[in-house]
Each structure stands twice: as C-alpha cells, then as structure tokens.
C-alpha positions in Angstrom: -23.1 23.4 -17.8 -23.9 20.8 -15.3 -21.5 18.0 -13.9 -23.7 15.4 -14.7 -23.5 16.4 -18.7 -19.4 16.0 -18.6 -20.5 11.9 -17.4 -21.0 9.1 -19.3 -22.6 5.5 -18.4 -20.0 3.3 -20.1 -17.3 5.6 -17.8 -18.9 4.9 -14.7 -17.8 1.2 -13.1 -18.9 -0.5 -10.6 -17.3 -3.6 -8.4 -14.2 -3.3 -10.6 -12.1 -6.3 -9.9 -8.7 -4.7 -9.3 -5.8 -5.0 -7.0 -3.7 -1.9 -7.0 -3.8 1.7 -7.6 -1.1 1.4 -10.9 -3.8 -1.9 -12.1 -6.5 1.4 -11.6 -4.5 3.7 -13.7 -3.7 0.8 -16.4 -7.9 0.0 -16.7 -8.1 3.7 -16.9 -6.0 4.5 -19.5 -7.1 1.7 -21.5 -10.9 3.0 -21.8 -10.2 6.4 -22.4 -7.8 5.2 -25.3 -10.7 2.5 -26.5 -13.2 6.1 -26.4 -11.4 9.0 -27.2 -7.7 7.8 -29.1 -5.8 9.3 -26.4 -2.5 7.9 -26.1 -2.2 5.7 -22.9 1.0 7.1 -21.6 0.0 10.5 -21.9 -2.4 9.7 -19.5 -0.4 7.5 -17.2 2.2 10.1 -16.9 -0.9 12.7 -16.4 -2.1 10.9 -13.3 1.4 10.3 -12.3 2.6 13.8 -12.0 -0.4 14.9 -10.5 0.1 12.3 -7.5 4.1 13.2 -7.4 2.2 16.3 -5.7 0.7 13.8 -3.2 -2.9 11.3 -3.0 -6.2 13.7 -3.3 -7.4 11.1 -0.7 -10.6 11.6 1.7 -11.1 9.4 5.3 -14.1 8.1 3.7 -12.0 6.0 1.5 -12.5 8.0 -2.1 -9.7 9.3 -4.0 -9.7 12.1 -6.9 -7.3 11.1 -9.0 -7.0 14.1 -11.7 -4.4 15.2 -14.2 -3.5 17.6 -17.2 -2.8 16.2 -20.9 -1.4 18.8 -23.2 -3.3 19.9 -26.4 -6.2 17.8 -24.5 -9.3 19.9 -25.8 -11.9 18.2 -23.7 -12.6 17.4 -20.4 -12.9 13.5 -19.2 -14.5 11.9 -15.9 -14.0 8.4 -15.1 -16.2 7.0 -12.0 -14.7 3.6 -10.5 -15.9 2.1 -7.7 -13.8 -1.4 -6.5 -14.9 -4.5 -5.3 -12.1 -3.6 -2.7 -10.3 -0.8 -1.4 -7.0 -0.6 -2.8 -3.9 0.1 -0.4 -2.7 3.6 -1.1 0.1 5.2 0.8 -1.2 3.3 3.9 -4.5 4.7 3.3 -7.5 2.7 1.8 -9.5 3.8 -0.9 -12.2 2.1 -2.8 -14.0 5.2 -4.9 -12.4 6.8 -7.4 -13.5 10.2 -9.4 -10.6 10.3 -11.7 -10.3 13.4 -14.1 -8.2 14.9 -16.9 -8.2 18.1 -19.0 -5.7 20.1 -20.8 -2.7 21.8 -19.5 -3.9 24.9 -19.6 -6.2 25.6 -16.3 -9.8 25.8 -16.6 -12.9 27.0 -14.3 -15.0 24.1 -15.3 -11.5 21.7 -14.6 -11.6 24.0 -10.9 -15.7 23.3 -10.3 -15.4 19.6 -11.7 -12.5 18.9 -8.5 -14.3 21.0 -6.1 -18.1 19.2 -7.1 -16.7 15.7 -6.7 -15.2 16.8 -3.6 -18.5 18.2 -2.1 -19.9 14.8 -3.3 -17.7 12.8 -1.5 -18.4 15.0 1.9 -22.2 15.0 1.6 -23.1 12.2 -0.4 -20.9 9.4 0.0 -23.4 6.9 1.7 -25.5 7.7 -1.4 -23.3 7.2 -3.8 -22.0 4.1 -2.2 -25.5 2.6 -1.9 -25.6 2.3 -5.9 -25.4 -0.5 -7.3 -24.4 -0.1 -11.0 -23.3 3.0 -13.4 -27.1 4.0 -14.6 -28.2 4.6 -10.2 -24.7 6.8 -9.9 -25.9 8.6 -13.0 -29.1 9.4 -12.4 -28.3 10.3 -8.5 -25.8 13.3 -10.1 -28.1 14.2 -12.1 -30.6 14.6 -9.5 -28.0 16.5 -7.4 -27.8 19.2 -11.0 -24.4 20.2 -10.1 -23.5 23.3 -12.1 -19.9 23.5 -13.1 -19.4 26.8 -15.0 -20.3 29.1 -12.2 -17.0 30.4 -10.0 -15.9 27.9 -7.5 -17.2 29.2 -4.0 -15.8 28.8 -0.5 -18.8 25.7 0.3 -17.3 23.6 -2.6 -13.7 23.5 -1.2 -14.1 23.6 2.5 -13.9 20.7 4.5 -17.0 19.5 6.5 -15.5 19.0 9.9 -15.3 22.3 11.8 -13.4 22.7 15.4 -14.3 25.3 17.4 -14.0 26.7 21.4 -16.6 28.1 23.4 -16.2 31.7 25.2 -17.1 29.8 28.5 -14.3 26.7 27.6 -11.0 26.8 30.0 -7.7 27.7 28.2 -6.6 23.9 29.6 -9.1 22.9 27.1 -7.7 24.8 24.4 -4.1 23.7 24.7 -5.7 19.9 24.9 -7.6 20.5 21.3 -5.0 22.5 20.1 -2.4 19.3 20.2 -4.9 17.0 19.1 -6.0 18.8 15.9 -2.6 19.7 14.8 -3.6 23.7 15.1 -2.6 26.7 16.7 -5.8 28.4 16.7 -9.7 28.3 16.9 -12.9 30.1 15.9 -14.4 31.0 18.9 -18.1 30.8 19.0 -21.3 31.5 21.5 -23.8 28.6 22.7 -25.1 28.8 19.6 -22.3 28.8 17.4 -22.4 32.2 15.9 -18.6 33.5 15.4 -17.2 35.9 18.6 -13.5 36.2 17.4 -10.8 33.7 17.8 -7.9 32.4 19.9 -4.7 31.3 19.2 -1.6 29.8 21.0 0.2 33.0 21.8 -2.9 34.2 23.8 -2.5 31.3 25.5 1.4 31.9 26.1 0.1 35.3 27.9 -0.4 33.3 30.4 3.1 32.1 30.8 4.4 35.9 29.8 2.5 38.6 32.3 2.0 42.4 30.7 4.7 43.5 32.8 6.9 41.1 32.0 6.4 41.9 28.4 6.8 45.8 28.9 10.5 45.0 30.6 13.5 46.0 28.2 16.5 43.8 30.1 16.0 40.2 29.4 18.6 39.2 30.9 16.4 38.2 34.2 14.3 35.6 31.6 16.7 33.2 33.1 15.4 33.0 36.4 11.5 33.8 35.9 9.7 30.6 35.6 7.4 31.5 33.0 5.6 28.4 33.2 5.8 27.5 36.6 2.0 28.6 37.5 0.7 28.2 33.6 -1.2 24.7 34.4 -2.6 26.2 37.5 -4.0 29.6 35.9 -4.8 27.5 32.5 -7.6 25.8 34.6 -9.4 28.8 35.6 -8.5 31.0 33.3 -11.6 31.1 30.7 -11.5 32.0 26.7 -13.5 35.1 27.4 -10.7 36.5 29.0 -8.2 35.9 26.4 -9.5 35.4 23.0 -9.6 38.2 20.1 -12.7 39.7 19.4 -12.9 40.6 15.4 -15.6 40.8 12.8 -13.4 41.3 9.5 -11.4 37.7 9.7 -14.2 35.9 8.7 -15.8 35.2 5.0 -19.2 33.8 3.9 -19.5 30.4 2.5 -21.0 31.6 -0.8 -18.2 34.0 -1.8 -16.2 32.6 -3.9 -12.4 31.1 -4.4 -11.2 35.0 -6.0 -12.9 36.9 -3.5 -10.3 34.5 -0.3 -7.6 34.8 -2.4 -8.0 38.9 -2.6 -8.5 39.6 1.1 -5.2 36.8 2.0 -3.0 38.6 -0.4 -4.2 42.3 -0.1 -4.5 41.9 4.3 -1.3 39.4 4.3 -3.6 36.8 6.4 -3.6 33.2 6.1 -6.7 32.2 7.0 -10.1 32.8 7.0 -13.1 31.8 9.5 -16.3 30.3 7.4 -19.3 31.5 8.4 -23.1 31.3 6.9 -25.7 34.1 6.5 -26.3 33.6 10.1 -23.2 34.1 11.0 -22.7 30.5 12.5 -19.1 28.6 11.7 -19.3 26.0 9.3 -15.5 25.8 8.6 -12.1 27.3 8.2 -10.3 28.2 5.1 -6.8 28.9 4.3 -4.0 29.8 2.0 -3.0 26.3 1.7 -6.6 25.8 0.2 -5.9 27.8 -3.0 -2.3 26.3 -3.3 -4.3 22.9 -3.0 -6.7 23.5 -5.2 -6.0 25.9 -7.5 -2.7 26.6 -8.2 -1.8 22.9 -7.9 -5.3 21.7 -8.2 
C-alpha cells in the first residue's frame, strides 16, 4: 500500500483559520465524525493521551499529532495546514499530519508516522509551497510512499548529523559536546566515511593518566590536580590520539527498525552510528528512537 492511497482531498486543509491547538483538535474531531461516525470524544481523548506523552513537534514548525481509538478498524490521516502557526508548548507550529488507528499497533500505523516524518525533513518547502488540498495530493502521490514495507532506519532518523574529524582538537570536542547536549561523536575522515567514535570519558583520559588509573590507593586523589593541565593538553591533543576505532557499532540506513532493536538488546548498546552503502555518516540512532517511535509511537 502506498501513503498517498490512506489520503483523501476533503481531509487535506489548507489556510485553516484557527487559533489554538485544542480549536485544531475540535475542527478535527468534527470532520472525522461528519465522515466516518466516529464519536468526537473518542477522538479528543485519543489525541490527548498521545500528547500527555509529549508534542511530536519538528523545528520546521509541523507537528504529528497521532492517536489510538479502540475497536477503530481503519486507519485515518488528516492534513491541516494554518493560516498561522499556533503556540504550542512555546513552540510554533503551523502543519499538522494528524493520525489515528486502533489500539492495537500496526506496521502500516509505524510507516504512516515514520513517512510523514521523512516528509516533513525532505520535503517541507514543497509541501509548504502548495496552495490547496488537490497540489498536496498529487505531490504525495508523486513521492509513491509505500507504507506496508518494515519501517527502516532512513524513515526514523533525523536529518542533522554531528560529527568530529580525526584531525579536530579534543578542545573542540568538549566545545560541541556542551553545545549539542551529547557525550559522544561519530568520528569520520575528510571525506566523511566512519573511523570509530569518541566520547567524553576519552576525553577525561586526559584529566586521569594510565598510571594514575593503574594505582590501587586513592587516597592521594585529593591532592593530584586532575585537571590542572586538561585545557592545556586539550589544545594539542588531537582525536586521532584518543578516539575508538570500531567497525561493528555502526548500522546501514536501509536495515530496518527490528534489525536496531536486535543488535541494542542482544549487545546491551544504546546507540548506533548511521552509515550508507559508502560507509559515509548520515546520522545516529538510538534506543530512545524505538521507545519514541515504536513502543510509544
């Protein structure tokens, strides 16, 4: 099946003239009752629950509302676009893919999620350049989206990738480490092929010599200034010297959402370096992907 079979012209909006995100669920609830006699607090209370678990919301300003109905043996898409972003959680959004299906999970529920989230990374501009329900239509279509297939490590990943350089300083490091919130990187070669990868206890090594770390008695901790010299050796101490050289860590973006989960749970890992058939990074997935988006997807 393809996604643009599951959509429907007179559930696609366009410039909707609303104020707030609970106005959004209101005009929702109310066409899928006018189309399919579904009982508009079911589906209030569907979308509610779901966002209890926090706002499926993108930087580009589009939002995914979804939820489950019980007994609910069909699966329903609503497009909205508003004339203006609504204020959500003091975040803006002004697209909205909203989605419900039945209580019990589904692949085609998992694909239909991970599909409008590919969408809204690759082809926002396109979508947003639309200008009524028949252009969004037929641009889907175009895009022949196939929803039945297993969900596969491109459709959930993120497109924004960090990575360090071999050559990069470990002063460098530490500075992207506290900007992007992480506490490691993919490290990669000039031309961003995956080498292995670095985190922030290689970078404590520099704080904590081998020698210190083979001593028994740490009772003389409380005199060695661990980090008296760090910001000095940090500047000329290079990635190459430190990082983790591995090949198995890594998974290819076409494997799919079953194939992560395995490797996390049978090698106790958390994380997984994206590569391509080139073996260039394109991403990084992790455990928190498959609570996200499948087990509370």
């Amino acid at each position: 099946m393809k996604l643009h079979h599951l959509l429907q012209t007179d559930l696609i909006f366009y410039d909707y003239d609303i104020k707030s995100l609970d106005e959004l669920y209101n005009a929702i609830a109310e066409k899928i009752y006018d189309k399919f006699n579904i009982n508009e607090d079911k589906i209030l209370k569907a979308f509610r629950e779901r966002e209890n678990l926090g706002y499926s919301i993108f930087s580009n300003g589009t939002m995914i509302p979804h939820g489950r109905i019980e007994n609910l043996d069909d699966l329903i898409i609503v497009i909205v676009k508003t004339k203006n972003p609504l204020e959500i959680s003091n975040q803006k959004a002004d697209l909205f893919y909203c989605i419900l299906t039945s209580n019990i999970g589904s692949n085609c529920y998992l694909k239909t999620l991970a599909s409008f989230a590919r969408i809204s990374h690759e082809y926002d501009a396109e979508i947003r350049s639309k200008s009524n329900a028949n252009e969004i239509l037929d641009f889907i279509t175009e895009l022949n989206i196939d929803i039945v297939s297993p969900i596969k490590i491109k459709d959930i990943i993120s497109g924004k990738v960090v990575t360090v350089n071999i050559e990069d300083t470990i002063a460098s490091v530490s500075d992207k480490m506290k900007k992007y919130n992480m506490i490691f990187f993919p490290v990669v070669d000039d031309e961003g092929k995956y080498l292995g990868q670095i985190n922030v206890l290689d970078v404590l090594e520099l704080a904590y010599p081998q020698y210190v770390l083979m001593m028994t008695d740490i009772n003389f901790l409380s005199n060695f200034r661990a980090f008296e010299e760090f910001q000095n050796q940090e500047l000329t101490t290079k990635v190459k010297d430190l990082y983790t050289k591995s090949s198995d860590k890594t998974i290819n973006v076409n494997a799919n959402i079953v194939e992560f989960g395995y490797i996390l749970v049978k090698r106790h890992w958390h994380h997984l370096t994206v590569v391509d058939d080139e073996n260039k990074v394109v991403g990084i997935i992790s455990s928190r992907t498959i609570l996200q988006n499948i087990l509370r997807g």
